[in-house]
Steps between C-alpha positions, in 0.01 A plus 500: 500500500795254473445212374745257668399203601268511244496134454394396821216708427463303171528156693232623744261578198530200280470251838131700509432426195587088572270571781209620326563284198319205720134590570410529869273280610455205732770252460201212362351773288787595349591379116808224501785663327649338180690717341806241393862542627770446301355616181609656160522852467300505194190286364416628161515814296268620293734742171304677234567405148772701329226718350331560826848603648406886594750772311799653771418731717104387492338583862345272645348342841642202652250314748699282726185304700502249774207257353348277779437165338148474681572124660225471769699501840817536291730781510689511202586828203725541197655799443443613155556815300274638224542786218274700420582783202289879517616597147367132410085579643379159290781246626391354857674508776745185415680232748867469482654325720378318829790459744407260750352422806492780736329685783607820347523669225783615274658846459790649358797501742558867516162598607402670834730254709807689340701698724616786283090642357662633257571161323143373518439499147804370351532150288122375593666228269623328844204374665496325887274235609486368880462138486358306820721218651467333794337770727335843428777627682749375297485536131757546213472739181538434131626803284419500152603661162205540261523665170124719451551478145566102441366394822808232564529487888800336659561454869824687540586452894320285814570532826404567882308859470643805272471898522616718277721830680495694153707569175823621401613519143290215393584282742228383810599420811316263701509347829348143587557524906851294419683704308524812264426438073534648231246498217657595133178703363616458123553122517302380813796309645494483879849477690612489849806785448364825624667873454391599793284435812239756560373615811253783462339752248617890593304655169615497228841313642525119578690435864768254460758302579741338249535163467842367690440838792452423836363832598389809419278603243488701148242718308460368226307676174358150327440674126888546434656256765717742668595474853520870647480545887616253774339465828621293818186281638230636739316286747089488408269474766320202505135587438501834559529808246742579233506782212717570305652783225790546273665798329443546161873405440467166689815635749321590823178212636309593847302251676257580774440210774262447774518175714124402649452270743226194460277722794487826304206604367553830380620879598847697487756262412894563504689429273853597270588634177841377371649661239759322269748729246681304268834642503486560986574127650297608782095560469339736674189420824248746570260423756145541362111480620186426316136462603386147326188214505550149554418327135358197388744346273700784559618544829567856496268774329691844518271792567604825299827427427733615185879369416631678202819644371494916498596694172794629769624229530402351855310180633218590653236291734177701572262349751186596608552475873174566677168340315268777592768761459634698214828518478796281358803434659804491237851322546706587204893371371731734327627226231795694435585606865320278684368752729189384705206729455181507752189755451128475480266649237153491468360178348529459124215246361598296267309546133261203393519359206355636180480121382649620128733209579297180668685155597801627226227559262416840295176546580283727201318832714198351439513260748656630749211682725375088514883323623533622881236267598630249327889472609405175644531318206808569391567553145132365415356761647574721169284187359204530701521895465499521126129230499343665728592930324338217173206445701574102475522492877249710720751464824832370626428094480759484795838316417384128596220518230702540173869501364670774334784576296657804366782560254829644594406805278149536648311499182377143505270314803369161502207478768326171559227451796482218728088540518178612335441574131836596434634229608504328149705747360872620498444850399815688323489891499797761313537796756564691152184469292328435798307160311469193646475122334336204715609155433292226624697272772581158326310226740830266619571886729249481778382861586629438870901383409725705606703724215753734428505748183860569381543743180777391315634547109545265205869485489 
């Protein structure tokens, strides 16, 4: 699935968070906000003696919280984050630094609201923080720089919202609704010069257009910088359904596109498949048909359908035309020729998972019989699968009654419950040695604030 216009989609997410970040309840019933406006990014940090400085490369948890103040009638948090250390059982989990007063909590910038997955991971050293302002609707962001070793936090950028597209060769690019920046990874220095504008994720290419073009677009491979296949502009329907592949050599894109209207609710749906070659000025149109639902969220929800580049060298759009039927029709591109291709064949199903991969994780064999029921929590769910193969949980606690967090390398999970006798512990468990360590939760975190558990490395 393309991912163009992916921050729109971003927009519409964080504005439900500002929703929900108010509780709902009649207007005289409902707590007086006073959160302040106007205030410093950062109140206080909290750095470990030299001594207590962990060695490089020391694992560890991050806790970024949102920690209601408890005013009666009062709404009002900090944002704080907290350490705590598994190869250091004895030492408690340890305040660092409290931000300041927000109705969120922090979390590094190139988490799940990054464009390009793959990036997701990268520099957790850059942390974001909404901030409110004058209406829910309407807040700003402060980015961060925090060394996990020293603890010294500095506020390295403010300004009206920020997203983060992805990386290329160190350097972040970010978008704040105003304009395209850059983000130097190595020295944390924001600017407002950008290489390039991007405009969607074809996997593993970046689609973009330079900086100074007026149209058209490039594939771009983000690891090496290198610009390789250029592509004049295609129309996007507005709410309806786009997919999209790419050659291994970044030199021929397809895009298939259906337009809905706002009355459809469902069944066979025309549509086109364009197909772009870098080196032919004009792309190629192939009429197309696929049987979809109407989606909450998203608008269309393709039934049985399968975009894919052949080993011979074609496009090819399979469809599964008629829902209680078995056969697929196939509309197929000669890359080389461009010959147009039509045939039917009967319906190939798609393999499930085997879940040895889960969220971007490596997931150990052990778990895996216990992770389809739990794709619903993301990344966590590898979390709540490894406690309850322990025995520490006796069911799935269901994602609003705890937090999880998972390393990039899947061996470490940090589970905490929201509710009932766990709910005074953070419990850490090593996916390796299969042992787990409880630390008791220090009393200024409240066992209902909201958290996030980010794995990062002394540096």
């Amino acid at each position: 699935m393309s991912k163009v216009w992916w921050q729109l989609s971003r927009i519409c997410s964080l504005a439900a968070n500002a929703v929900l970040a108010l509780p709902l309840a009649h207007p005289e019933s409902r707590p007086i906000n006073i959160i302040p406006l106007n205030q410093p990014p950062l109140l206080k940090t909290f750095p470990p003696k030299p001594e207590e400085q962990t060695r490089p490369g020391t694992g560890k948890f991050v806790i970024f919280t949102r920690e209601s103040l408890r005013k009666p009638k009062r709404w009002d948090f900090i944002a704080g984050a907290w350490e705590l250390i598994p190869s250091k059982p004895n030492v408690p989990i340890t305040k660092r630094v409290e931000f300041c007063h927000s109705s969120w909590e922090a979390r590094p910038l190139l988490d799940t609201l990054v464009n390009d997955e793959r990036n997701r991971d990268q520099y957790p050293r850059f942390v974001r923080l909404q901030v409110d302002a004058s209406t829910n609707f309407n807040y700003s962001v402060n980015l961060y720089d925090i060394n996990y070793r020293t603890w010294e936090t500095r506020c390295v950028w403010q300004g009206s919202r920020l997203g983060a597209f992805g990386v290329t060769k160190a350097t972040v690019i970010c978008e704040n609704l105003d304009e395209w920046l850059s983000l130097d990874a190595l020295t944390g220095t924001v600017r407002r010069e950008v290489p390039l504008i991007p405009v969607a994720i074809d996997a593993p290419y970046w689609i973009v257009r330079k900086s100074g073009e007026k149209a058209g677009v490039w594939s771009f491979n983000p690891t090496n910088g290198e610009y390789i296949g250029h592509f004049g502009d295609v129309e996007l329907p507005a709410g309806g359904y786009v997919e999209t592949a790419i050659t291994a050599d970044g030199r021929t894109r397809a895009l298939v596109l259906a337009t809905v209207s706002d009355e459809w609710t469902g069944g066979l749906l025309n549509g086109i498949m364009v197909v772009q070659r870098d080196d032919h000025a004009e792309d190629i149109h192939v009429p197309i048909a696929l049987d979809a639902r109407a989606g909450s969220g998203v608008r269309v929800i393709p039934t049985g359908t399968s975009l894919a580049v052949t080993p011979d060298g074609k496009i090819e759009f399979s469809a599964l035309t008629k829902t209680t039927g078995t056969n697929d029709r196939v509309w197929s591109v000669e890359i080389a020729s461009g010959k147009i291709l039509q045939s039917s064949c009967p319906h190939r199903k798609r393999p499930g998972p085997d879940f040895a991969i889960f969220d971007g994780v490596p997931t150990p064999a052990y778990l895996r019989p216990l992770l389809p029921s739990l794709t619903y929590f993301g990344r966590g769910g590898v979390a709540v699968a490894f406690l309850m193969h322990k025995g520490v949980l006796n069911k799935d606690p269901g994602y609003a009654n705890c937090e999880a967090g998972v390393s990039p390398d899947g061996l470490h999970i940090l589970y905490k419950a929201k509710e009932g006798p766990l709910s005074d512990f953070f419990i850490y468990g090593d996916l390796q040695t299969q042992q787990t360590v409880r630390w008791k939760k220090p009393g200024a975190i409240h066992r209902d604030d909201s958290m996030e558990f980010v794995w990062v490395e002394t540096p």
